[in-house]
N, C-alpha and C positions, 0 to 999 in steps of 0.2 A: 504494500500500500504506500501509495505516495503521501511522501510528509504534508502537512500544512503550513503553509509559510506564511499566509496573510488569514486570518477566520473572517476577517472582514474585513471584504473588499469590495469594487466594482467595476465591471468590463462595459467597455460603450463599442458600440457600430455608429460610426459618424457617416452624417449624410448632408446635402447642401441644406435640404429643409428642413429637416429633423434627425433626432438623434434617439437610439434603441439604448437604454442602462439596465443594467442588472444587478443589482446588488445581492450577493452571496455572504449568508451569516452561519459562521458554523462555532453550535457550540462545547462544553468540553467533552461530550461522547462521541465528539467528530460527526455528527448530524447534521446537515449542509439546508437549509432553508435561501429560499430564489422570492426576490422581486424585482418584477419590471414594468419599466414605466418609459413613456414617449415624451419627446421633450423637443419644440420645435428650436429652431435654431435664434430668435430673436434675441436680445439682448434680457426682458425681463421674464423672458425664460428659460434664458439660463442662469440668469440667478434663481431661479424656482426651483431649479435642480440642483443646483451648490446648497441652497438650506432643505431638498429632501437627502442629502448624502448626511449632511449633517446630524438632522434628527435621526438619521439611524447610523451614529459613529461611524460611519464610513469615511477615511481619508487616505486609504489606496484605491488610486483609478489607473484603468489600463485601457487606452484606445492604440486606434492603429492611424497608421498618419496619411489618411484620403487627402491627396492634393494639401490642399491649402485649407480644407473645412477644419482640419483640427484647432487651427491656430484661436477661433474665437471661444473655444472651448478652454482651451488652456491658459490664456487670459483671465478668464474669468475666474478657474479651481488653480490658479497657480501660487498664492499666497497662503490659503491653507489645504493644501491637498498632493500626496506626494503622486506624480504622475511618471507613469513609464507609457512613453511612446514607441511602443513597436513599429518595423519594418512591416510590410503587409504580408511578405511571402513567409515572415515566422510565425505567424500566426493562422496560415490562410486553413479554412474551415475542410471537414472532408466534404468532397463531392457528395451530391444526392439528397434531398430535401433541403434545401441551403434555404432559411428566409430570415429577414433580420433580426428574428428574438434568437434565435440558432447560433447566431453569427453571435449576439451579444452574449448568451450565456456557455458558448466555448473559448471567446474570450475570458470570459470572467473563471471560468476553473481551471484556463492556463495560469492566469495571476493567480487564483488562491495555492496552486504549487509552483507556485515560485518558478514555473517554467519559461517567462518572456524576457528577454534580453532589450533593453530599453535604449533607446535613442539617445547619442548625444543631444542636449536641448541647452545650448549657453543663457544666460542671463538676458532679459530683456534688453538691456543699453545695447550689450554685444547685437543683437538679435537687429534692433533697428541698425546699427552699426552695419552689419552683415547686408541688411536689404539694401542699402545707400550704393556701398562696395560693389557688389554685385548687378544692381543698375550704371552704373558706371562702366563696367567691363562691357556692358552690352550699348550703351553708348559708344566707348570707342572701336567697338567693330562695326558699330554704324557710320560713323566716318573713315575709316579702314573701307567700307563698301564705297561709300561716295569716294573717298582718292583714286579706285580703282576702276570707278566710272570713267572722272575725271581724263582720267591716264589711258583707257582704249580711247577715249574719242582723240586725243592728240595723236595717237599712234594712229588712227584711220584720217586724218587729218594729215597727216608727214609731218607734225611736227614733233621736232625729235629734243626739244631741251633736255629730256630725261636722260639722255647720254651723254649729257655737257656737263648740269650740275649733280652733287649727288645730291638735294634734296628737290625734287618739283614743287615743292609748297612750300619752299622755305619765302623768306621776306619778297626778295629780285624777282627768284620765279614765278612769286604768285602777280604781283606787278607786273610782270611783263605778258604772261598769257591773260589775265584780264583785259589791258590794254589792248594787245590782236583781238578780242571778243568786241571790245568797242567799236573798233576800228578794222574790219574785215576789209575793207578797198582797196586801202594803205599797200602797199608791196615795197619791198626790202627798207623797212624799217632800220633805225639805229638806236637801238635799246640800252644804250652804256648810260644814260642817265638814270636808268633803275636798277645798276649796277649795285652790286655793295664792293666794297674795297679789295675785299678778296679774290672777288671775280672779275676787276675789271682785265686782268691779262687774257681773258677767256672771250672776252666783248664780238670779238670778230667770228670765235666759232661758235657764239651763240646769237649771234645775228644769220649767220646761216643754217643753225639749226630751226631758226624759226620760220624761214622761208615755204610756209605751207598754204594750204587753201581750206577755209574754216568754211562747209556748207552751214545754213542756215538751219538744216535737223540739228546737227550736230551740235552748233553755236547755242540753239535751244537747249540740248539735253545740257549742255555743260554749267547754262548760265543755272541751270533750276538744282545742280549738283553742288556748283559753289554756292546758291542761297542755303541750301541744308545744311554745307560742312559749315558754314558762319555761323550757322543755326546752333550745330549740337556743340560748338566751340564756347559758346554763350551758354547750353545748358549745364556743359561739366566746370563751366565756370562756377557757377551758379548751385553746381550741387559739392564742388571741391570747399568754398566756402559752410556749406552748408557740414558736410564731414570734418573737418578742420575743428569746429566747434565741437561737436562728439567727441572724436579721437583725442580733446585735450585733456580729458580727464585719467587716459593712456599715457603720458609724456614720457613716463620713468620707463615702461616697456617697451616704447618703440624705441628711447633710444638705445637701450637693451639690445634692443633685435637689431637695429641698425648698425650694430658695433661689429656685424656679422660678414665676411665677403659680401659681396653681390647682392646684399639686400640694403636696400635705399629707406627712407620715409616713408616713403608712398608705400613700398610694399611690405614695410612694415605692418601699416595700418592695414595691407587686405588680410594678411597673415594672421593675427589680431581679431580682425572681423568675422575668421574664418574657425579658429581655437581657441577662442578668448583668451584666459590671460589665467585663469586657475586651471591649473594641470594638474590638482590631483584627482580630478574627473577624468585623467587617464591614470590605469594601474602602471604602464611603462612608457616608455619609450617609441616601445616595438608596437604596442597596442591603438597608439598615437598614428605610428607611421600608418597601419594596417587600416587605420577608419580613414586616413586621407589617401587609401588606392594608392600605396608605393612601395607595399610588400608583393612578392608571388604569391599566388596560389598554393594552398596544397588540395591536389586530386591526385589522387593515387588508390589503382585499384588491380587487386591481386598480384603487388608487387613490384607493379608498374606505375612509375611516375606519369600523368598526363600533362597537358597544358599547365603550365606554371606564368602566364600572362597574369601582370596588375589587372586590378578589378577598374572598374568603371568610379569609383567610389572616389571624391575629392574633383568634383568636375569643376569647381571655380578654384580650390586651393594647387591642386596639382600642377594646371598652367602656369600658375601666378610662379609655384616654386620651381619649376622649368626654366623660367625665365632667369628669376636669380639667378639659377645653375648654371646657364650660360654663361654669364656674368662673372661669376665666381672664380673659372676656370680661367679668366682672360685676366683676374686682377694679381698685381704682380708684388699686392702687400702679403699674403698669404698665399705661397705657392704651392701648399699641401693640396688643395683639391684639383690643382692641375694636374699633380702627379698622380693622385688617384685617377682622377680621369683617362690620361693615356693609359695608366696601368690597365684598366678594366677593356678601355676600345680595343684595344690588342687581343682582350681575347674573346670579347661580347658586341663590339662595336658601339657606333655610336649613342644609338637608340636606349641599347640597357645603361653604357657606363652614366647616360646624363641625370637619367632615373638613378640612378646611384647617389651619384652628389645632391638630387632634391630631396632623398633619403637622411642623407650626412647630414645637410642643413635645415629639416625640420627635427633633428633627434638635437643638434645644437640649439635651435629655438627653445623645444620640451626642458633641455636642461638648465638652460640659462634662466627662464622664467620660473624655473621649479627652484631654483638656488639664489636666482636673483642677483645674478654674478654675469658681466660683461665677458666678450668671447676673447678668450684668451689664446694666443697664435703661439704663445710657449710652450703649450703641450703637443703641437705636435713638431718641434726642432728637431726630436732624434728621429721621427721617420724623415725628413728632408735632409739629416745630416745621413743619410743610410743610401740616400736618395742622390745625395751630389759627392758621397767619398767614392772616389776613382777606384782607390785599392779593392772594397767590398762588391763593388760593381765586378770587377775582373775573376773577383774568387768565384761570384755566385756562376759569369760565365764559365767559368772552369769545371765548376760542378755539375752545370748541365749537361757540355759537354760529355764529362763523365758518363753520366746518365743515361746518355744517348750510344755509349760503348765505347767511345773515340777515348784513347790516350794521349794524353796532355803533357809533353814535356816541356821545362821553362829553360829560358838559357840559362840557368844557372844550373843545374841540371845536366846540361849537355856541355858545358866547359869543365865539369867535375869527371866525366864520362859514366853519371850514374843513367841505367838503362832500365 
């Protein structure tokens, strides 16, 4: 018989309009009494159901996390009520007669044994923090889409700045293709006065990179793709101001995290938005990395390893630490995760070793914020000093060869005449 973990508790089936609860009371003969009751989703009806949990000492609840309906549920029982939000597929009901009291009371005798593994769910602050963050990432791939509007139609056009300067949107270049957009008639233009300083040695191959012919479809699409990218330019204005404000109540942790390779401010704060900032809502390290999708798999069946692919799991934090990772390997204050880096490509390439170092640096996040201790580049000297001693290098070659069968004689060796 399975233990009792919770005698009283309650499982909900969330839906947009309503919601299925059941509360499960068992008492000391381990004798399990059920009630259920419907409860529309309004605001003062769910408070109607936060004081029937109450009147019957109910403050374990367990729902499953439907889209975005759970959110107004958990709002309202989150101050006094301890809440475990399941994944849907831990919970998901057996086939055949499935209807939502079913649904609600096998949730509810998974929670009273203790069988549901519960959702990270950060703090409120973090939580609006988190939804800020992540409208923003989807912002700047809405401009990411319009630059790459922008960019076929110049190429259907012949005009070719984008091989002159490396930025097309920077200050000059945006100046100067706005200007051909006013001005379509005009032919061979002399563009050095929207020049910046750095480019004006370039003046003459970028007057003939702009020697094109802008149709009027074209002229159209591009003028309504730079209104949008001015547009969303002005919203993450507008909402980086808005974050700034939130995230300063973070100051000591970001610059905590910042003190890290490759990790800036800014992504500090997604990093932050995305973990919060108490870790001991994680038991490790590894448990950490494993919910942000940058462990393997284990499937393994009769012996046999299968797919060992990261999970899907970390879809806004794993990019974000990608990124840094790149970054990391290129900065030349801390040369450890370069070395790791080539270490791993060598024998994983590039794909796994990068996932590797966004590995390394959310396990240095996890410790730093769990210790509250800036990242320290002293601990890793002796693998660099391992790393750039010439002699240890040549032994470790020598040993492989070995390895590989081959015999190694050194010159000194061979001026002694030992064989």
């Amino acid at each position: 018989m399975l233990k009792i973990v919770h005698p009283v508790c309650c499982g909900i089936d969330v839906h947009k309009k309503f919601i299925v609860a059941t509360i499960a009371s068992t008492n000391s003969k381990n004798i399990t009494t059920y009630k259920t009751k419907n409860f529309q989703t309004f605001t003062h009806n769910l408070i109607e159901f936060k004081n029937w949990l109450l009147s019957n000492n109910c403050t374990e609840i367990c729902m499953e996390s439907t889209g975005k309906y759970w959110l107004p549920i958990y709002n309202i029982l989150e101050d006094t009520c301890n809440i475990t939000l399941a994944n849907p597929k831990f919970i998901k009901n057996i086939p055949g007669k499935k209807t939502d009291k079913r649904d609600s009371l096998w949730i509810t005798d998974l929670h009273k044994h203790g069988l549901v593994r519960g959702s990270f769910i950060p703090p409120k602050q973090i939580r609006e923090l988190r939804d800020l963050m992540r409208y923003r990432s989807k912002l700047v791939n809405f401009r990411s889409s319009e630059k790459n509007r922008i960019q076929n139609s110049l190429t259907v056009s012949n005009l070719m700045i984008s091989s002159v300067v490396s930025d097309t949107f920077g200050k000059s270049s945006s100046a100067i293709i706005k200007y051909a957009l006013d001005h379509p008639e005009k032919l061979n233009i002399d563009y050095t006065e929207f020049l910046h300083a750095r480019l004006l040695p370039k003046a003459e191959e970028i007057n003939l990179s702009m020697q094109g012919n802008i149709s009027k479809e074209q002229s159209s699409k591009m003028r309504v793709s730079f209104n949008h990218f001015d547009y969303i330019n002005n919203c993450l204005t507008q909402l980086d101001n808005v974050i700034s404000i939130i995230s300063s109540d973070y100051q000591d942790q970001i610059s905590l995290l910042s003190s890290v390779p490759g990790i800036t401010p800014k992504s500090a704060v997604g990093i932050i938005s995305e973990i919060g900032v108490d870790m001991s809502k994680f038991d490790t390290s590894k448990h950490l990395c494993s919910w942000a999708g940058l462990t393997p798999q284990n499937n393994e069946s009769a012996g046999k390893k299968k797919s060992v692919r990261i999970s899907r799991a970390g879809l806004y934090l794993k990019p974000l630490l990608v990124q840094c990772a790149n970054a990391a390997i290129k900065d030349k204050s801390c040369p450890y995760f370069k070395y790791r880096y080539e270490s791993i490509k060598k024998r994983r390439g590039h794909k796994r070793a990068i996932i590797a170092i966004s590995r390394m640096l959310l396990t240095c996040c996890y410790n730093m914020l769990l210790n509250n201790k800036e990242f320290n580049s002293s601990l890793y000297d002796s693998y660099l000093s391992d790393c750039v001693n010439q002699t240890k290098s040549i032994d470790r070659m020598i040993k492989y060869l070995q390895t590989q069968g081959f015999v190694v004689q050194t010159q000194v060796e061979e001026s002694l005449g030992i064989t």
